[in-house]
Residue, then its C-alpha position, 0 to 999 in steps of 0.5 A: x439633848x434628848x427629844x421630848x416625845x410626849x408631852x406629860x404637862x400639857x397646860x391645855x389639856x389641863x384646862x380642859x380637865x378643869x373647865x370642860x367646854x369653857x376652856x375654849x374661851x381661855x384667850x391663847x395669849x394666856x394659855x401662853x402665859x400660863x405654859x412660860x409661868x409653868x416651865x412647860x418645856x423645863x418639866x416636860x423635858x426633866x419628866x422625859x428624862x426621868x420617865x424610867x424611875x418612880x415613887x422615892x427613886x424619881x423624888x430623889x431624881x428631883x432633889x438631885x435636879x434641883x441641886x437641892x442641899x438638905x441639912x437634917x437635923x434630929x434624924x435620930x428622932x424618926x420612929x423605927x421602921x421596924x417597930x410595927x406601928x404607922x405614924x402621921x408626919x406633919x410639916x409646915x409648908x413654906x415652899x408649896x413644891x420642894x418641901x413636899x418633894x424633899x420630905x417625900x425623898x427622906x421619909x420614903x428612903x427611911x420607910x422603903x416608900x412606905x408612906x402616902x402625901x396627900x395632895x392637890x390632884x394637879x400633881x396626879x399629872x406626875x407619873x412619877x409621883x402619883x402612886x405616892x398620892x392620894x389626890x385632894x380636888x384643890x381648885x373647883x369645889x372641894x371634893x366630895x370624895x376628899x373624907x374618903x380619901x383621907x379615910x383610905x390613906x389612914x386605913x391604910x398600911x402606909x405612914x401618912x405625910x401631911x402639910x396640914x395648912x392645905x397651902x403654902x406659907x403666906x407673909x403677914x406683917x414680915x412673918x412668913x408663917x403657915x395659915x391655921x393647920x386644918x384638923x383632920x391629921x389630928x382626929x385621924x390620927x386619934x382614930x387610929x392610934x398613930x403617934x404624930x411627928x413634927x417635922x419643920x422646913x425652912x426655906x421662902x419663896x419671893x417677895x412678889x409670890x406673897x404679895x400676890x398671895x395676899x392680894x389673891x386670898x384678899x380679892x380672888x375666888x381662887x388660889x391665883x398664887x398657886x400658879x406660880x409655884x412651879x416658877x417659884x421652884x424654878x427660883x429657888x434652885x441651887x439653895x439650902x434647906x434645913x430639914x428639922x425633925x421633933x420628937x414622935x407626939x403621942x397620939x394619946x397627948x389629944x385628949x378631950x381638955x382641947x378640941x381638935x382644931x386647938x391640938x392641931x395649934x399646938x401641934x403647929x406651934x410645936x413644929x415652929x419651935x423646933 
């Protein structure tokens, strides 16, 4: 088995990145908890043993090490790579991990790598992965540089994907189903003249994740169910996805009859009756 040199998650220096000095009060007992519920070990290996590949090739690497079976259904609805124009593909977010990893290895084989996620900045710690991203502060206060990171990503000559809920689906009354989608996708997408395209993803994670993300968004001043994403990863290892892709939405469709956060229902609503 190959020896980890390097250590690419360190759970510590994390903390330290997230909290500065107050991350010495962090009993160790928990900094232990927090490695074990982040597979510490498990992803360092897997990042070592994947250390020569980046971008699409290390998203592949991961659905392949993830033994994750993808059914894609209306893949003859994905615009042309050829026909001059960038796109916004939006998806719902049932997963939180292989569903941005998934959807990023079948539209980054499609496009040549030519697309961007917008994501949480803990994923930065992914060399694989960062040059696809541009980062989102998703704990601390929201960051300040979050409109100009959108603005660069659609400035850009890159297709943007997007999980316009922010976070992973959330189980109301039996229902696993995304939290309202947050309207940027749909005002940048007006502004630049990119047609949307709805993608859907099926797939869930436990029980014990939504009753903790329920209570954590009832009760917490923080996304606690967010560290569990990994573990839950680990979980749905082996399984089968289905990958459904819509039609291209004009972006001409969002007009002024709805404001944007109304088209970014819509939109939603069209992505769950695909």
């Amino acid at each position: 088995m190959t020896t980890v040199t390097e250590r690419t998650i360190d759970i510590e220096k994390i903390l330290k990145g997230k909290m500065g000095a107050k991350a010495k009060f962090v009993p160790g007992f928990l900094v232990s908890w927090l490695k074990k519920i982040a597979h510490q070990d498990q992803v360092n290996a897997f990042l070592w043993e994947s250390r020569d590949k980046v971008g699409v090739e290390w998203l592949e690497e991961c659905v392949k090490y993830l033994d994750m079976t993808l059914n894609i259904v209306g893949k003859e609805n994905l615009p042309d790579p050829n026909d001059g124009k960038l796109y916004t593909f939006v998806s719902n977010h049932p997963l939180g991990g292989e569903d941005g990893v998934a959807l990023g290895a079948i539209i980054g084989r499609f496009y040549e790598g030519r697309f961007r996620y917008l994501v949480n900045d803990l994923l930065m710690n992914l060399p694989g992965l960062a040059p696809l991203c541009i980062p989102i502060n998703k704990t601390g206060n929201q960051s300040r540089n979050f409109p100009a990171m959108v603005e660069a990503g659609f400035q850009s000559d890159h297709h943007m994907l997007m999980f316009p809920a922010g976070i992973c689906s959330r189980k109301k009354n039996g229902v696993i189903q995304d939290l309202p989608w947050k309207k940027t996708f749909i005002s940048k997408s007006v502004e630049y003249q990119r047609d949307v395209v709805p993608i859907h993803f099926s797939g869930e994670n436990s029980k014990f994740f939504y009753r903790l993300a329920n209570f954590s968004d009832k009760h917490l001043p923080f996304n606690l169910a967010m560290l569990f994403l990994v573990d839950e990863m680990y979980k749905n290892v082996h399984k089968s996805f289905e990958v459904k892709i819509g039609k291209p939405i004009p972006w001409q469709t969002f007009d002024k009859s709805k404001s944007p956060m109304e088209w970014a229902e819509f939109v939603k609503d069209q992505v769950y009756k695909l």
